[in-house]
N, C-alpha and C positions, 0 to 999 in steps of 0.2 A: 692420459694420452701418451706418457711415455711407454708404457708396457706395450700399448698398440704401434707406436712406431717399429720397437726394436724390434717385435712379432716380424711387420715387412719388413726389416732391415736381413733379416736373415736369409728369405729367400733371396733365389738367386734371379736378380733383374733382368739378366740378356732372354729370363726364361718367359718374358712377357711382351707382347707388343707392344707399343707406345698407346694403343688404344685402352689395353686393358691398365695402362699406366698411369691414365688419365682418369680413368674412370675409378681406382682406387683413391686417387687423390679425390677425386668429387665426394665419392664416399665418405671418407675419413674426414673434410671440410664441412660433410653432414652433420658427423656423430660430434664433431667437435659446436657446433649452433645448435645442437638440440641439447646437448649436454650445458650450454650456456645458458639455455632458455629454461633449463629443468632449474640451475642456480637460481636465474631470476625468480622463478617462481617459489620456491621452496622460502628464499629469501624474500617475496613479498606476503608467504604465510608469517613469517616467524618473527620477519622485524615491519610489519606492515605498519605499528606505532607509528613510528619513525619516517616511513614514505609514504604514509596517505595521512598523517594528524595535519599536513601542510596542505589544505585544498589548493590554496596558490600553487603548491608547488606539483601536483596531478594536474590542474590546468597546463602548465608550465611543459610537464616533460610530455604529455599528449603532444600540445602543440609545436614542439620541435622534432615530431616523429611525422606529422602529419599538416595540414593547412593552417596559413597567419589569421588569430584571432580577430575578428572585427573589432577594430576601437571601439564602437557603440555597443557590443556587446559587451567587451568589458568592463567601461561605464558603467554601465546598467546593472551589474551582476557585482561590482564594488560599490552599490547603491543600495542594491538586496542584502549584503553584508553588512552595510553599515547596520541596517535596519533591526536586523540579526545580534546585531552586539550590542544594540540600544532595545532590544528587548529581554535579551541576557542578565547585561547589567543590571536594568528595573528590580528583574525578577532576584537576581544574585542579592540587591540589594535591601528587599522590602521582607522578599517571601520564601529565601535560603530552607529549602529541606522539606516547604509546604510542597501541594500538588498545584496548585495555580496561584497568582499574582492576581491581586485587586487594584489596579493602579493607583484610581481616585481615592481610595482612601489609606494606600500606601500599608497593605499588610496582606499575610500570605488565608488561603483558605484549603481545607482538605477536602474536595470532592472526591478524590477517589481513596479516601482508606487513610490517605496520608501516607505513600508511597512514594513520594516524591516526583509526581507525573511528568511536569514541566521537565525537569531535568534527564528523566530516563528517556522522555520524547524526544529529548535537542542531542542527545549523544552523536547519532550520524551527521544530524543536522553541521553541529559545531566542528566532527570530521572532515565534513566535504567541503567548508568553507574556510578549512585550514585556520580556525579559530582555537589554537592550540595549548594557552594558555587556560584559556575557558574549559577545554575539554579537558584536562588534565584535574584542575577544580574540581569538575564530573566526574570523574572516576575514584579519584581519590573517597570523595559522597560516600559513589555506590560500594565502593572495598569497605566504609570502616561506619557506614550511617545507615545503609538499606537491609530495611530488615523486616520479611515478612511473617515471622512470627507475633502478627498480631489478630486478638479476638473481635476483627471485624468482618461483615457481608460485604463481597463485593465484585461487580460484574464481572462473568467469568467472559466474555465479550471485549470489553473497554481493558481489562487486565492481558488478555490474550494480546489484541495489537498493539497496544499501549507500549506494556511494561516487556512481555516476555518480544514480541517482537522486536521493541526499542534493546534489548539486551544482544541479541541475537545478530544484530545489524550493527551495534558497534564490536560484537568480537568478530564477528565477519569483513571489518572493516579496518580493526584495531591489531587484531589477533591476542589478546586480552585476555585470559580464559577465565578473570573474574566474572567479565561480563556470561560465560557460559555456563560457569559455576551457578551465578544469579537465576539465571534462565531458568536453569535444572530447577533451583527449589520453589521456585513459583508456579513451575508446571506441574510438579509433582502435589502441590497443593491446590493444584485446581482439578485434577485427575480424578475425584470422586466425583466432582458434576455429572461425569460420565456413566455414572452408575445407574441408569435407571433399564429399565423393559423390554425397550426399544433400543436403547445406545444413544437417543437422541439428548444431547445436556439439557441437564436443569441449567439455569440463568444466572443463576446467584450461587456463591458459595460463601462459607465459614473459612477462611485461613488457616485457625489453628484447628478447628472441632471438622473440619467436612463435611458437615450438616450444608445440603445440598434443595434448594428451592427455587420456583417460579415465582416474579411479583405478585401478588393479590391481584392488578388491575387486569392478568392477562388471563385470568382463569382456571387458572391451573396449566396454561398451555403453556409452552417454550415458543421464541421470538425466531422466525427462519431465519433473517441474517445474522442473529446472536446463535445458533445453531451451529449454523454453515460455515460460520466464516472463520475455525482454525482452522485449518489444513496446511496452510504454508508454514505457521509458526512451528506445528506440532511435526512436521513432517521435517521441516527443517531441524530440527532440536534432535528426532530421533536419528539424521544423518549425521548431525556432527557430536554424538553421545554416543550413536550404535548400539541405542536402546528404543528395540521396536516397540514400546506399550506407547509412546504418543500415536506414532504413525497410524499405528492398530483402530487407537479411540477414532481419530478424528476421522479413517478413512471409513469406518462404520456405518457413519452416521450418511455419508454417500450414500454407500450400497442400501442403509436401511430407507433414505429417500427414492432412491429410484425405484424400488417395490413398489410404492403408488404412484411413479414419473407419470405427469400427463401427458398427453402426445405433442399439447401445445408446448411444454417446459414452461409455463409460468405457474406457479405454489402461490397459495394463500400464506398470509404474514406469521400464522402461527398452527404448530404443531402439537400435537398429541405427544408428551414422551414416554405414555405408559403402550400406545400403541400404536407411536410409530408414524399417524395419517395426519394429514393437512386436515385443519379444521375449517368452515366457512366463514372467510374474512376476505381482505381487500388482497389486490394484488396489485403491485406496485414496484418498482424501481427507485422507489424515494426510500423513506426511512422507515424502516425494518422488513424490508426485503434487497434490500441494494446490491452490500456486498458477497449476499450469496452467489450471484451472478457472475459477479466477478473471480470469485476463487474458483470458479468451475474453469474460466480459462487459462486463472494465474495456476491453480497445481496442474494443468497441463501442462504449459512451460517451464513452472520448477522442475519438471518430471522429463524434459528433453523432448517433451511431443513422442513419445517412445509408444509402443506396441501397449505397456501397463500400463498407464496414466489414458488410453485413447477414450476411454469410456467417461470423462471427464468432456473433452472434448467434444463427445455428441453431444450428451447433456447439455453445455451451452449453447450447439447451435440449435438444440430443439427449442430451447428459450429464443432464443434469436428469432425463431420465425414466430413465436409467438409474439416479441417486441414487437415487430412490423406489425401485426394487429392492432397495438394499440397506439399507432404514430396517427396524427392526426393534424391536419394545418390551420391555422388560424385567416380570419379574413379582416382586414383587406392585406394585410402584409406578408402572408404565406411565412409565416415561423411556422416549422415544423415542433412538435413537441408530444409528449409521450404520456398518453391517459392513466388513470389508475382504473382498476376493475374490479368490482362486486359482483357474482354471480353475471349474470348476463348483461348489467349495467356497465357506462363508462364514463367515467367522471372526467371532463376538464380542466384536472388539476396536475401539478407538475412542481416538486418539491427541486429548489437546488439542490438537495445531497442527487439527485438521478441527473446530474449533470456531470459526472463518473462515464455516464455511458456513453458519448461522443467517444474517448479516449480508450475507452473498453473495444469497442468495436472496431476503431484505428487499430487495435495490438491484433486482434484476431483476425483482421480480413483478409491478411496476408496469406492465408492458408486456405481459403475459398478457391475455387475454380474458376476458373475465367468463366467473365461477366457477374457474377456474383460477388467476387471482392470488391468490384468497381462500384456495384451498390450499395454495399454494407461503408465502403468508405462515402460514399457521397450524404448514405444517412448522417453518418457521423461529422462529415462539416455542415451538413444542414442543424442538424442537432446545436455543435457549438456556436452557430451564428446565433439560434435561439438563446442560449445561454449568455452568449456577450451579451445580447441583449437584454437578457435580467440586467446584468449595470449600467447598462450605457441610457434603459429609459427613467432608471430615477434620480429624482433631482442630486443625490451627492453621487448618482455612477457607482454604489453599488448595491448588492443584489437583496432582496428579501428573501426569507426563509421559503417561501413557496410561491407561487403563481396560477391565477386562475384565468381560462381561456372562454370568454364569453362570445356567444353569438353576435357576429359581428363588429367585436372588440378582440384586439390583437393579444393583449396580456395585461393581468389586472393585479397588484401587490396583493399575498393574501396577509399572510403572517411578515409585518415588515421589520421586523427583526437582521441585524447582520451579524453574525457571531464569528464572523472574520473564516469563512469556511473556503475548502482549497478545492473543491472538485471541478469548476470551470476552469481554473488555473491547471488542473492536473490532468484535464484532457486537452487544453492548450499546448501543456509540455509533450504529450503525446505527438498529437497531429502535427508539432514542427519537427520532431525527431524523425517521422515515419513520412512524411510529405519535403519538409524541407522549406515549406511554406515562410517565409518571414512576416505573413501579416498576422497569425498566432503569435508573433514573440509581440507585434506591436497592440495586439488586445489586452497582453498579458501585461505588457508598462502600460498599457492606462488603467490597470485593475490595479495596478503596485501603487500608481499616482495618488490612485482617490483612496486607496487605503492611508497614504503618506498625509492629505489633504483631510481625512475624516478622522481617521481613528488613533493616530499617531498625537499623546499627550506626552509631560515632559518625563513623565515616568512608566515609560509601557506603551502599551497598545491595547485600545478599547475597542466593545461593538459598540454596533448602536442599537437604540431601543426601535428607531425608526428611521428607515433610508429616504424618509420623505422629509423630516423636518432635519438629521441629523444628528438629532438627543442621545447624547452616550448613553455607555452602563458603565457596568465596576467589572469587567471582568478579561483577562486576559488567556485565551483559552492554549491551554497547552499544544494544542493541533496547530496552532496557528504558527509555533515553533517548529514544531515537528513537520509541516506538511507544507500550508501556504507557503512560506518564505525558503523554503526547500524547495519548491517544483518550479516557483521563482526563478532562482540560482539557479535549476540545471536549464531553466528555459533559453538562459543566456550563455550558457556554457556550453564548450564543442561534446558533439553526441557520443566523443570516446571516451567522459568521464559518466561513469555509472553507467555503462554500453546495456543496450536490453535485453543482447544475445548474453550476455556473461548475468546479469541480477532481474530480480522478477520485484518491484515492489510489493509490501503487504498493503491494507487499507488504510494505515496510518501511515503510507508514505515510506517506510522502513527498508532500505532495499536491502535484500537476503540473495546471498551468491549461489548460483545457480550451478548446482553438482552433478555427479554422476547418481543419478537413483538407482543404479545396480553396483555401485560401488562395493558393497559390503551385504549380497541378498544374505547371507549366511547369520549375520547379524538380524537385518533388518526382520529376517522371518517373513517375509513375507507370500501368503498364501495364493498359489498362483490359481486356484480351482475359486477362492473370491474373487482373482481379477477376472476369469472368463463369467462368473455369476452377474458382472456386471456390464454385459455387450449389452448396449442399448437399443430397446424393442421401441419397435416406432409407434359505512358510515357510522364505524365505532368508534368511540369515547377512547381518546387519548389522553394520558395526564399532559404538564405543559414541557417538558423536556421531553423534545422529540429522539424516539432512541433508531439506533441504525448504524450505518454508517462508521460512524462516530456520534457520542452521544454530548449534546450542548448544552452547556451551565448559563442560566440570567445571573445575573446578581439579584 
């Protein structure tokens, strides 16, 4: 700023009006706050460690820029935290380096590979709740203990939001670039899934060999929301690497769906990856077709809603009016709730994980036209009243795995299973962000309560085998770290931490900073003659781990 002052020092001043005098001062008072705000920023990429490992202290400096905290919120949210640190420690203590924590019988298990799930899941978690000590623990792990050079199969899906998202979300958060480093080499080992016919992934992969496969139970077909659902992780990785081969893979498998798009937007649950076409199965919003849905409107907002990402954007709302088909209300209490479909059938069933789309359709109605957003949002608080209502009608308040809608019965337990899952909680944290509603924060503490009253033992946190009698299990599910007690937290925290306009959550809750996607097209490659390819033209046998979404461990 000195070089600019002396610059005006030398002209000669009588040779200016007092207006143009003014108006240089305005100027120069500009370039000197934009130049302040470039520091700030630069300085919250490089030493963000340091000014976001203290959640306290993000709450803290928000609200001295902006409105006084509600006492009850804060309570409430140093309540979610404690919760948070007594799931920690359990875990820290029993199950150090395993993938999940077994409470009851106080020892770690490896569902997922033995990647250390729980902990790569809690890394933002333990960021944003300024749990800095613990997170520092975390990293430490992942620099000198995570290590995927191992000869196991394992879901290229559950690895995706898991691990590469959980990675991705604390360098995004940390500024860390171990955690990016990590990132890279797990995506690069999951990159041959990608190799098949069609573009559409195989399911499973080898770590070390890339030996690339579907389950047995599914046919040889590929899973659509195990499909579908990198694009944020893969899209984000190839932004902040400026290595377009993820963007490439995952945006593929877009374009190679929309070649069969239906007019309605709703896909059967599994794919063909040698050719590309939906096979005849159910259709559904519950578990393994969920989070496709979702990533069609999360990589439009990663993508800035911009001109290239717009065909993303159809695609959702062709779904969207295909959802309205399958809403259907119950009697005598009028719960709204969302069918599944086989061929011309429509089943009465309604899994928690499709309780995601109250919250889904809150983020997108914003961009509707008048009178159409005002219905897509009223589905969506009619949706979540339904969903409260999974916990509030059984005896311990909360939710079974699914729910079936019988003639002239309002909602019936199917599968009563609780595995401590966050999507009623995570369209709750929505609709209070985007409405401002305070009766969403108060659904969300009595979901916190009866988890506090049911599940909360002296070492962890359990589900249940049954939300009707209350009977544990052994198992403490890394989501519950990662996501529930995460959408918790921000539920009670003012909307300028984790703002929606700045991060896009992935499906495990991970939130990922929302960039410029033409930041670097030079790099990214990306083929602008694919993006105009892509203007949009207008009761089987499950095993007992329901996959989707997130997929859920019994003991």
């Amino acid at each position: 700023m000195a070089c600019i002052s002396i610059t005006w020092l030398v002209y000669d001043r009588k040779a200016f009006t007092t207006e143009y005098q003014e108006e240089i001062l305005r100027l120069k008072e500009e370039v000197i706050l934009l130049k302040n705000r470039l520091k700030d920023a630069n300085r919250h990429v490089k030493d963000s460690a340091k000014s976001i490992s203290n959640g306290d202290k993000i709450i803290k400096s928000t609200l001295s820029n902006s409105i006084q905290d509600d006492p009850c919120n804060e309570e409430r949210r140093a309540k979610v935290k404690n919760a948070m640190l007594h799931a920690w420690t359990s875990y820290e203590k029993y199950a150090w380096g395993q993938d999940e924590l077994q409470p009851q019988s106080k020892d770690g298990v490896d569902n997922f590979g033995g990647l250390g799930a729980t902990i790569v899941d809690s890394l933002d978690t333990l960021i944003i709740m300024g749990l800095e000590d613990q997170f520092q623990r975390a990293k430490e792990w992942v620099a000198s203990s995570l290590n995927f050079n191992k000869d196991i199969d394992v879901s290229v899906f559950e690895t995706t939001i898991r691990v590469v998202g959980g990675l991705l979300s604390a360098y995004d958060l940390s500024g860390d670039k171990i955690f990016l480093e990590k990132a890279t080499d797990i995506a690069d080992r999951l990159l041959p899934a990608w190799n098949t016919p069609s573009g559409i992934p195989y399911n499973r992969i080898n770590l070390v060999y890339g030996n690339a496969k579907n389950p047995t139970w599914t046919q040889g077909n590929s899973i659509l929301a195990d499909s579908g659902s990198e694009q944020l992780e893969f899209i984000a990785l190839s932004q902040r690497t400026k290595e377009p081969k993820y963007q490439q893979k995952v945006e593929n498998v877009i374009k190679e769906i929309h070649r069969t798009f239906p007019a309605d937007g709703l896909l059967p649950i599994y794919i063909n990856p040698h050719t590309g076409i939906a096979q005849h199965s159910t259709v559904t919003f519950g578990a393994m077709g969920d989070s496709f849905y979702e990533y069609l409107l999360k990589a439009w907002i990663q993508g800035n809603k911009t001109e290239v990402v717009k065909y993303y954007r159809e695609m959702w709302e062709a779904s969207m009016k295909g959802l309205r088909g399958l809403i259907r209300k119950s009697a005598p209490s009028s719960f709204a709730y969302i069918c599944e479909k086989n061929g011309n059938d429509l089943y009465n069933k309604m899994d928690e994980l499709a309780c995601f789309v109250p919250g889904m359709l809150a983020l997108g109605s914003s961009c509707y036209g008048p009178g159409e957003a005002e219905k897509f949002m009223s589905l969506a608080e009619e949706l979540a009243w339904t969903c409260y209502n999974f916990y509030q009608l059984t005896p311990t308040k909360l939710a079974g795995e699914n729910y079936f809608f019988r003639q002239g019965e309002d909602m019936n337990v199917g599968i009563s299973w609780n595995i401590q899952r966050p999507e009623t909680i995570e369209s709750l944290f929505y609709l209070w962000r985007l409405t401002g509603n305070k009766t969403y924060q108060e659904w969300g503490w009595n979901i916190f309560q009866a988890f506090e009253r049911n599940s909360r033992v002296e070492t962890g946190y359990v589900g249940l085998r049954d939300v009707r009698t209350g009977d544990k299990d052994n198992m403490m599910q890394s989501f519950f770290l990662a996501e529930t007690l995460k959408y918790l937290y921000l539920l009670f925290s003012p909307p300028s931490v984790i703002p929606l306009d700045e991060w896009v959550f992935n499906t495990e809750a991970h939130p990922l900073r929302i960039v410029n996607r033409d930041a670097h097209p030079e790099a990214l490659n990306v083929d602008q003659a694919q993006q105009e390819e892509l203007n949009v033209d207008q009761g089987e046998k499950l095993p007992r781990h329901i996959h989707g979404r997130k997929e859920g461990r019994l003991d």
